[in-house]
C-alpha positions, 0 to 999 in steps of 0.5 A, spaced: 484 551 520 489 544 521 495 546 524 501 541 522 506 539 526 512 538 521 516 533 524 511 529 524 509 531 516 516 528 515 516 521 518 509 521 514 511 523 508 516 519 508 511 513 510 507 515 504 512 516 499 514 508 499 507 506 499 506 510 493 512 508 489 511 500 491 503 502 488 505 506 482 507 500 479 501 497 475 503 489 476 503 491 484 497 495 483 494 489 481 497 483 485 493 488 490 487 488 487 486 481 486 488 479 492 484 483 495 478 481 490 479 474 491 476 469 495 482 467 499 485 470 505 493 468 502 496 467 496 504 464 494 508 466 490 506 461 484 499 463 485 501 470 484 505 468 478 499 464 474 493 469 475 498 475 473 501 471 467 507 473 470 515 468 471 515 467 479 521 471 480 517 478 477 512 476 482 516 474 488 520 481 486 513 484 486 511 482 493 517 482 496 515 491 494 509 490 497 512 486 503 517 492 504 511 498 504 508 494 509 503 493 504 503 485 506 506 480 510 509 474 509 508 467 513 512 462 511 509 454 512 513 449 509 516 450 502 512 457 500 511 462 502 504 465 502 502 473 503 496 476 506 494 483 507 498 488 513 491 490 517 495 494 523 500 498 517 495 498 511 490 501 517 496 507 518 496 508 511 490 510 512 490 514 517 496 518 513 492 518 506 486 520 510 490 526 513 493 528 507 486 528 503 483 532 508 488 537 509 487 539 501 481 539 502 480 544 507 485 547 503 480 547 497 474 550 502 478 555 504 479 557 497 472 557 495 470 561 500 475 567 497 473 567 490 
């Protein structure tokens, strides 16, 4: 049986509850989709906005969200800014996610063993 410090359940499920909402949005989703599909290992906002067919300040404003999730991390090199994926956080959502599944999992095996 898992045991689960609820302390440290709450910091994480406040970590997981603003990741879900920044990837609950269909434009975020797919901006992280493209980027991660995508043979580049940046983007700027102008880039975003013409492969999504969205204005720059809707895109700017997207992955300004997936910056705060820690989703994404942004470099500024000259004029623009250009956005990459956050290895070290999106490793950690991982790790969240991972625990989260693999308790209800468990919990489903528990469950299946009494029916």
């Amino acid at each position: 049986m898992l045991r689960i410090n609820t302390k440290s359940c709450s910091l994480m499920s406040d970590e997981l509850e603003e990741l879900f909402k920044a990837l609950a949005n269909i434009n975020r989703l797919l901006l992280v989709y493209s980027l991660a599909s995508r043979e580049v290992e940046k983007t700027s906002v102008t880039e975003m906005s013409k492969i999504m067919g969205l204005t720059q300040p809707a895109a700017s404003q997207h992955l300004k969200v997936l910056k705060s999730a820690q989703i994404l991390i942004a470099q500024k090199e000259g004029n623009y800014i250009y956005y990459t994926f956050n290895k070290t956080a999106l490793l950690k959502h991982k790790k969240s996610i991972d625990f989260l599944f693999n308790c209800a999992l468990s919990k489903c095996d528990q469950l299946e063993k009494h029916d």
